[in-house]
NUMIZA-810375 format. One record per residue (C-alpha): residue in one letter; x, y, z; residue number from 1. Coordinates in steps of 0.5 Angstrom, whole numbers, plus 500, padded with zeros to 3 digits. Example, Ala and Ser with C-alpha at 12.3 -4.5 7.8 and 13.67 -1.06 7.14 Angstrom:
% residues 2
r->A | east->525 | north->491 | up->516 | k->1
r->S | east->527 | north->498 | up->514 | k->2
This chain:
% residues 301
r->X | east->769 | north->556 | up->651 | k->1
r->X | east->765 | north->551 | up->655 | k->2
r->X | east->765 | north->553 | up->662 | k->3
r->X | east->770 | north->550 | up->666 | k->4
r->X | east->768 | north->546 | up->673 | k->5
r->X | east->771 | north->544 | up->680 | k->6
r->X | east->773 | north->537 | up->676 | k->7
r->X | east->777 | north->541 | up->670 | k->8
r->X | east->782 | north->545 | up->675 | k->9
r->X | east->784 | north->538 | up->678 | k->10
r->X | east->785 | north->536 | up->671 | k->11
r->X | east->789 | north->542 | up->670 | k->12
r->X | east->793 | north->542 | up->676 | k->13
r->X | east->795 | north->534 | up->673 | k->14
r->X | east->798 | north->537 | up->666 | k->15
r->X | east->801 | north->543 | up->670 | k->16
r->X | east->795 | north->547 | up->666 | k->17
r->X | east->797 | north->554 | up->669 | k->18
r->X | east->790 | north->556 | up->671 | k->19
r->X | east->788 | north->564 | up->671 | k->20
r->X | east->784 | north->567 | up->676 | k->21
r->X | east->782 | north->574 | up->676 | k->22
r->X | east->776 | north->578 | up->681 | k->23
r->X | east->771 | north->582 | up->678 | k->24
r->X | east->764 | north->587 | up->681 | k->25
r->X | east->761 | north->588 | up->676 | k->26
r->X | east->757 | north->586 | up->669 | k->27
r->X | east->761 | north->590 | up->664 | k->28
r->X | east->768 | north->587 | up->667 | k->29
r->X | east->765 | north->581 | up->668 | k->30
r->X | east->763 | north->581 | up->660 | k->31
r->X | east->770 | north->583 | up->659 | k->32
r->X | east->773 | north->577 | up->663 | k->33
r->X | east->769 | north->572 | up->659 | k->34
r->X | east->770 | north->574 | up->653 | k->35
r->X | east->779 | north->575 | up->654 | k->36
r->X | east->778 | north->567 | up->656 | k->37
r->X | east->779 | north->567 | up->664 | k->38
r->X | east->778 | north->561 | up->668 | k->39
r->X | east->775 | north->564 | up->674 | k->40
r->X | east->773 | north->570 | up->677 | k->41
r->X | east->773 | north->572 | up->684 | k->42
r->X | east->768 | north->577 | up->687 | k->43
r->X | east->773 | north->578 | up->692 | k->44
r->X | east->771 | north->583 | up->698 | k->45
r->X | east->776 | north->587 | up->696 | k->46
r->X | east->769 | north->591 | up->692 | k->47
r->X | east->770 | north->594 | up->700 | k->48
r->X | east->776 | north->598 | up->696 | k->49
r->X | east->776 | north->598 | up->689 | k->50
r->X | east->769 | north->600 | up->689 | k->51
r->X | east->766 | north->603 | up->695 | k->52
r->X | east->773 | north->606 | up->697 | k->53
r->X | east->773 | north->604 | up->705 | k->54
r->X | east->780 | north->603 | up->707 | k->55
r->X | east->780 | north->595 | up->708 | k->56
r->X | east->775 | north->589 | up->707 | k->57
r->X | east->772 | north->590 | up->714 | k->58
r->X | east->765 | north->595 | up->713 | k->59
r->X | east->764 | north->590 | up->707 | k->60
r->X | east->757 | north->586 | up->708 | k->61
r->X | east->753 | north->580 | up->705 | k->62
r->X | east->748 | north->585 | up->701 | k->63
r->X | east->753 | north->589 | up->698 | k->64
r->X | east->757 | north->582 | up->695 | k->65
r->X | east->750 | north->578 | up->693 | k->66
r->X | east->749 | north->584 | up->689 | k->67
r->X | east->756 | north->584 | up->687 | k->68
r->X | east->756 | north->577 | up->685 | k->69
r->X | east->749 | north->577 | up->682 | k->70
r->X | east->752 | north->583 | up->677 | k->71
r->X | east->758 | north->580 | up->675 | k->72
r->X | east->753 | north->572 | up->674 | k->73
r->X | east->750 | north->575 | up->669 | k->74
r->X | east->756 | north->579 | up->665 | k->75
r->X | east->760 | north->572 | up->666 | k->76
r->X | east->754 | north->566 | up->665 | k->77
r->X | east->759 | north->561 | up->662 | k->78
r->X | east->766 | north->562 | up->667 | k->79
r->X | east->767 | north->560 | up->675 | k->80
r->X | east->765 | north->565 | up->679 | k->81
r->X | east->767 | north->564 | up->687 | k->82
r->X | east->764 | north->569 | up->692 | k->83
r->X | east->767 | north->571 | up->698 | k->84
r->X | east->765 | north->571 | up->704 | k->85
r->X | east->766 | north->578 | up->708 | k->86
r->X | east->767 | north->579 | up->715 | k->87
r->X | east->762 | north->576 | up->720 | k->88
r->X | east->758 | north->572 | up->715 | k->89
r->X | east->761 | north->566 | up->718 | k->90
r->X | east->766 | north->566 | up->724 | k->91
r->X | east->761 | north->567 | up->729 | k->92
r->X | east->757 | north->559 | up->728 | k->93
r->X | east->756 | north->555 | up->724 | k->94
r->X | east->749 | north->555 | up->722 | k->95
r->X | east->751 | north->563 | up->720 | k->96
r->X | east->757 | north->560 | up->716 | k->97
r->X | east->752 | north->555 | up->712 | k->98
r->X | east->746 | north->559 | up->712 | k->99
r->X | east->750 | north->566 | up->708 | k->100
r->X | east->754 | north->561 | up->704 | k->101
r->X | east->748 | north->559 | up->701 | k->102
r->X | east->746 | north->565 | up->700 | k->103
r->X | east->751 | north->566 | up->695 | k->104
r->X | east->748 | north->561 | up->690 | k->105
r->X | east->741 | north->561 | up->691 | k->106
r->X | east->740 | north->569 | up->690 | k->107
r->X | east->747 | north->570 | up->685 | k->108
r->X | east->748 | north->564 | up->682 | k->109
r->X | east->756 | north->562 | up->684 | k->110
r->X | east->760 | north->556 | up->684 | k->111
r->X | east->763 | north->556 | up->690 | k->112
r->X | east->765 | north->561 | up->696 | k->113
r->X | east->771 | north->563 | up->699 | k->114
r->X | east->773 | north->564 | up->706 | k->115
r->X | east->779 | north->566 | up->710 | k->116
r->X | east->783 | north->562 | up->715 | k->117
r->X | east->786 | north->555 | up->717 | k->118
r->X | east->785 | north->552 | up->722 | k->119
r->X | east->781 | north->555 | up->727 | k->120
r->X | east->775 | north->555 | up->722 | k->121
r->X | east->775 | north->548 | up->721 | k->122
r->X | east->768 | north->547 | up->723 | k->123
r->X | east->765 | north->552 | up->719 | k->124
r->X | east->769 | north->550 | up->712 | k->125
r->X | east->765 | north->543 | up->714 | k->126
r->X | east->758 | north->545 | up->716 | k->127
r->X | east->759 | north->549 | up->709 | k->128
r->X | east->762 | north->543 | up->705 | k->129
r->X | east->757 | north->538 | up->708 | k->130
r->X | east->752 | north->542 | up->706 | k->131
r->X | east->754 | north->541 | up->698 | k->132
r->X | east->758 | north->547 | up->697 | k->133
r->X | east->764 | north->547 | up->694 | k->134
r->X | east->769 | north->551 | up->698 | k->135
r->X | east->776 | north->556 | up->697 | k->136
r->X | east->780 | north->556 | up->703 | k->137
r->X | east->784 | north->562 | up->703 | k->138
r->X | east->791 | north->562 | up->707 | k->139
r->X | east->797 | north->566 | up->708 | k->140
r->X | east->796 | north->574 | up->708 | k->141
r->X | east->788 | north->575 | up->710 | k->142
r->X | east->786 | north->582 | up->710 | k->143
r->X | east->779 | north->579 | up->714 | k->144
r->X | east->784 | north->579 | up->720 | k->145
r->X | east->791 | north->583 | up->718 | k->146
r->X | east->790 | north->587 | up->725 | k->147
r->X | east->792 | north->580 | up->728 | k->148
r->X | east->798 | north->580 | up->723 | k->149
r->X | east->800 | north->586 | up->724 | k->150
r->X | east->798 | north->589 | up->719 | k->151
r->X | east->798 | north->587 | up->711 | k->152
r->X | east->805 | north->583 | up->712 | k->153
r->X | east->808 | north->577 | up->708 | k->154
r->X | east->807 | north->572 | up->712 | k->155
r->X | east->811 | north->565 | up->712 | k->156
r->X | east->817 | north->568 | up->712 | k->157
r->X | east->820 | north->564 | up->718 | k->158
r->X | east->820 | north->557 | up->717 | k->159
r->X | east->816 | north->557 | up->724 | k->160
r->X | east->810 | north->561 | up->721 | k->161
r->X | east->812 | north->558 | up->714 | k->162
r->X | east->810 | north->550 | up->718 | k->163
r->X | east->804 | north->554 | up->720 | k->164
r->X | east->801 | north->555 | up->714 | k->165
r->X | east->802 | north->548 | up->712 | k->166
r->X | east->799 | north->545 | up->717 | k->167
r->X | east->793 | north->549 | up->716 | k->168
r->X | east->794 | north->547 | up->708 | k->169
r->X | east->792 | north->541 | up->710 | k->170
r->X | east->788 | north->541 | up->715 | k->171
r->X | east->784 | north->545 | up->710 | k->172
r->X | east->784 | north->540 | up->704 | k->173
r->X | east->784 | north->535 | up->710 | k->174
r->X | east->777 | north->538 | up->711 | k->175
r->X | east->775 | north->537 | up->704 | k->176
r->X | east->777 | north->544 | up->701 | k->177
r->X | east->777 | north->543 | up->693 | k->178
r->X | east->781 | north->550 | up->692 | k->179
r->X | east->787 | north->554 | up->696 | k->180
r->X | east->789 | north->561 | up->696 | k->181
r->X | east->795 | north->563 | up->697 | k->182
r->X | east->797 | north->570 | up->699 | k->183
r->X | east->804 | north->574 | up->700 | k->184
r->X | east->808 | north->567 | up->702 | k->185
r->X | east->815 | north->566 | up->700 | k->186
r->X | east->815 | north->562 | up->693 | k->187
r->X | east->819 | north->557 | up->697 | k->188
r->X | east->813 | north->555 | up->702 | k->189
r->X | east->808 | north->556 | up->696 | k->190
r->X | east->813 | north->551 | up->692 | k->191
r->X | east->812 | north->547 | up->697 | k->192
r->X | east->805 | north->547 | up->699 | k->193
r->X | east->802 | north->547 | up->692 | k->194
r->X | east->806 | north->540 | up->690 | k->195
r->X | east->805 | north->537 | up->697 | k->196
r->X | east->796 | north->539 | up->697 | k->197
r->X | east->793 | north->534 | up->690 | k->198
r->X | east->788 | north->540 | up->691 | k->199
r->X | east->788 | north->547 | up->686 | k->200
r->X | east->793 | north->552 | up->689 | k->201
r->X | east->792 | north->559 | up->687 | k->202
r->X | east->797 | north->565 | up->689 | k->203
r->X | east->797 | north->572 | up->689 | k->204
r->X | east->804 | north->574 | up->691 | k->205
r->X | east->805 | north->567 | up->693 | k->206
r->X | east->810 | north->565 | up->687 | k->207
r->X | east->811 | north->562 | up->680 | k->208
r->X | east->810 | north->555 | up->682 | k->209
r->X | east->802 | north->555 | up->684 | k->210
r->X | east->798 | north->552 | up->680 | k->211
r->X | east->795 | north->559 | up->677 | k->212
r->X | east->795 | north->565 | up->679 | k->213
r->X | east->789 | north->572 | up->681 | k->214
r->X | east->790 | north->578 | up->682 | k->215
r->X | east->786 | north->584 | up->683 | k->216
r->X | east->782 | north->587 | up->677 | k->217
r->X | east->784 | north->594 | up->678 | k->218
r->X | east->790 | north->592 | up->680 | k->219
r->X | east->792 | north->590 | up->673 | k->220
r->X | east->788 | north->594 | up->668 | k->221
r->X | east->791 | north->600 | up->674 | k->222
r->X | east->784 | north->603 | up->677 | k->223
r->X | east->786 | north->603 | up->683 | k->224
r->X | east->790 | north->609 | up->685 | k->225
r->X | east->791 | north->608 | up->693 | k->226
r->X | east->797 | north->604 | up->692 | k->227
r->X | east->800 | north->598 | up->689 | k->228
r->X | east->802 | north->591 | up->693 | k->229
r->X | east->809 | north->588 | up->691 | k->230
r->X | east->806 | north->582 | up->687 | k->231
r->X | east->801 | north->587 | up->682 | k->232
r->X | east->804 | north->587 | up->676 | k->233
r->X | east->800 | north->592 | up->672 | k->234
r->X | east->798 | north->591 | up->664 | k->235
r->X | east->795 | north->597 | up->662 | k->236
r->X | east->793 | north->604 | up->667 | k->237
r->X | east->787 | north->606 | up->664 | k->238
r->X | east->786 | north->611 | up->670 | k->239
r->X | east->791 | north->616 | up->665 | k->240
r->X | east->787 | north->614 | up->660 | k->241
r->X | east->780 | north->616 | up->663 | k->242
r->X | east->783 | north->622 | up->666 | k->243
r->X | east->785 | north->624 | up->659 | k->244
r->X | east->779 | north->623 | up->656 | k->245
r->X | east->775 | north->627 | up->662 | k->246
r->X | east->780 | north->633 | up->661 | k->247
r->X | east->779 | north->633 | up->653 | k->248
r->X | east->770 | north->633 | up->654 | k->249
r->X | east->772 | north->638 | up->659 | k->250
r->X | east->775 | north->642 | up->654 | k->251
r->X | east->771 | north->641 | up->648 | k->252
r->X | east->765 | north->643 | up->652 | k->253
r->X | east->768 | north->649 | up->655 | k->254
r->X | east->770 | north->652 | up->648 | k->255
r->X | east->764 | north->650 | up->645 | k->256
r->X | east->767 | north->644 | up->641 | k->257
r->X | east->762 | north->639 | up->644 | k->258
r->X | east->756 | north->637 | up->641 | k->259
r->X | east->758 | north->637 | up->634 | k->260
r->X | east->752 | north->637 | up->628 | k->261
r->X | east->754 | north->630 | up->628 | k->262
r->X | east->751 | north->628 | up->635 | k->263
r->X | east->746 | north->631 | up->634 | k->264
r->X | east->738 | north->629 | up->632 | k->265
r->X | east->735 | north->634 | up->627 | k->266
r->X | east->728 | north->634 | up->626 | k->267
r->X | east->724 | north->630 | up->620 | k->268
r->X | east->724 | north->634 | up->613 | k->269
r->X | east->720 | north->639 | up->612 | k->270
r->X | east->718 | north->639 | up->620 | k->271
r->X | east->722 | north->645 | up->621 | k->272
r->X | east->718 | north->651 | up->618 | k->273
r->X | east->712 | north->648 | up->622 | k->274
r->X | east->716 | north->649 | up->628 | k->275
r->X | east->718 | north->656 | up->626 | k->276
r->X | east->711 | north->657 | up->625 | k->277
r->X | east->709 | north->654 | up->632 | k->278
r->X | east->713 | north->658 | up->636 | k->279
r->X | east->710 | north->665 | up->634 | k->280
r->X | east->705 | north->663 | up->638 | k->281
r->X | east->709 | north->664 | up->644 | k->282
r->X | east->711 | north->671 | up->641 | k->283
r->X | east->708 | north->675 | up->647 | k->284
r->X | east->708 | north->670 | up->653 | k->285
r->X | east->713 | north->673 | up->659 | k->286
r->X | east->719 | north->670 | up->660 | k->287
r->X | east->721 | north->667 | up->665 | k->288
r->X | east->722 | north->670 | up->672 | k->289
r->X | east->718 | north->677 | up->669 | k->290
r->X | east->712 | north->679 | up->672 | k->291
r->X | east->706 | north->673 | up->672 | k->292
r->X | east->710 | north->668 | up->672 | k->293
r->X | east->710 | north->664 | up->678 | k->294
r->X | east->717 | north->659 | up->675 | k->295
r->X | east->721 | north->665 | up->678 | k->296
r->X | east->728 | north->664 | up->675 | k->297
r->X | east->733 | north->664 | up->681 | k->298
r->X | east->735 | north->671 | up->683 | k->299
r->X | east->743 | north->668 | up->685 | k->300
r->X | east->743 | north->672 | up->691 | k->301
């Protein structure tokens, strides 16, 4: 499957072709969502918790999403990757934003970057759009700044925070925003926004009527075990599968049962005897830990 650009997802927008989008860390998952068709994959700063087990994306940094994102352009050379940028890679100035943006596509190769917030952070989106990258707005529920929300809470409930958003929404394409995410919004504001914008609009608990979708990797396959958000609709739950599958290795070690002959490598035809031949030489020699040997055995005292 050739792999889609910017252009192709305006083109689906138009045809209302649902676009797929997904988030990946590492190489082999992102094998796995190319080979399964996916037309994106976000290298999201949620790694912070599905893969180094912080509590939020806070403590994420630029290091570890450009090796992040390094991994998975290779597992996934012919897809859409987007990175996005961790806390404090860009609210401070422009010159910040625009520089680490760059980053993500001179040292791990990405299409574009994300990056949350409305309007306040107008001036970094155009310091990084007039710099030629393409940019992901990201509005709704944003985990970067979820302490001023009070906490991860739907937003856009009210019809006073749902004008919020909107206004946000277009000043963002406004600015010259290719792509908007949606997160945790009422179906009925992520209605709105996706017909009122001739941008891409993606949602993660934003409703049916975006122009495609994402969810969290190890949401979705059931990796992640700390808790599950209301929009997460889970495909399978290899979490059971993997702990069944450590739990039986366990058992067949502890019983003797593992390795079987068939895992094993023997020695070549008629070496065998040459060995046992060998090894009388080493009749005599002392053990280890016994007297003139100084590779003492531990005591376990």
């Amino acid at each position: 499957m050739p792999k889609k650009m910017i252009h192709d997802f305006y083109k689906m927008k138009q045809a209302k072709e649902k676009i797929t989008w997904i988030t990946a860390y590492d190489y082999p998952t992102a094998q796995f969502v190319e080979t399964a068709g996916m037309d994106m994959i976000l290298v999201g700063d949620s790694l912070g918790m599905c893969v180094y087990g912080y509590p939020g994306t806070i403590p994420v940094t630029m290091e570890q999403c450009i090796v992040h994102c390094e991994a998975v352009r290779r597992g996934a050379p012919n897809t859409f990757i987007v990175g996005d940028m961790p806390f404090m890679s860009y609210q401070s100035s422009v010159e910040k934003a625009i520089e680490n943006a760059g980053r993500f596509l001179k040292e791990a190769g990405v299409d574009a970057i994300k990056l949350e917030g409305g309007r306040r952070i107008l001036p970094m989106v155009r310091g990084i759009l007039d710099a030629g990258i393409v940019v992901c707005g990201h509005i709704g529920l944003t985990p970067q700044s979820s302490g001023q929300l009070g906490g991860h809470k739907a937003q856009g409930r009210t019809a006073e925070s749902a004008r919020l958003l909107i206004e946000d929404a277009l000043a963002l394409q406004g600015a010259g925003v290719q792509i908007l995410l949606l997160e945790a919004v009422p179906p009925e504001v992520g209605k709105f926004i996706t017909e009122k914008l001739s941008i891409p609009v993606l949602g993660i608990g934003a409703g049916m009527h975006c122009d495609g979708q994402i969810l969290i990797v190890s949401d979705l396959i059931g990796q992640f075990q700390a808790f599950t958000p209301k929009f997460v609709k889970k495909y399978c739950n290899v979490a059971e599968i993997i702990i069944a599958a450590m739990k039986e290795y366990c058992a067949e070690v502890r019983a003797g049962n593992f390795p079987a002959d068939e895992h094993c490598y023997h020695m070549l035809e008629g070496e065998y005897p040459k060995f046992m031949e060998m090894t009388k030489q080493y009749a005599d020699r002392p053990f280890a830990g016994e007297a003139g040997d100084c590779r003492r055995a531990p005591s376990g005292d």
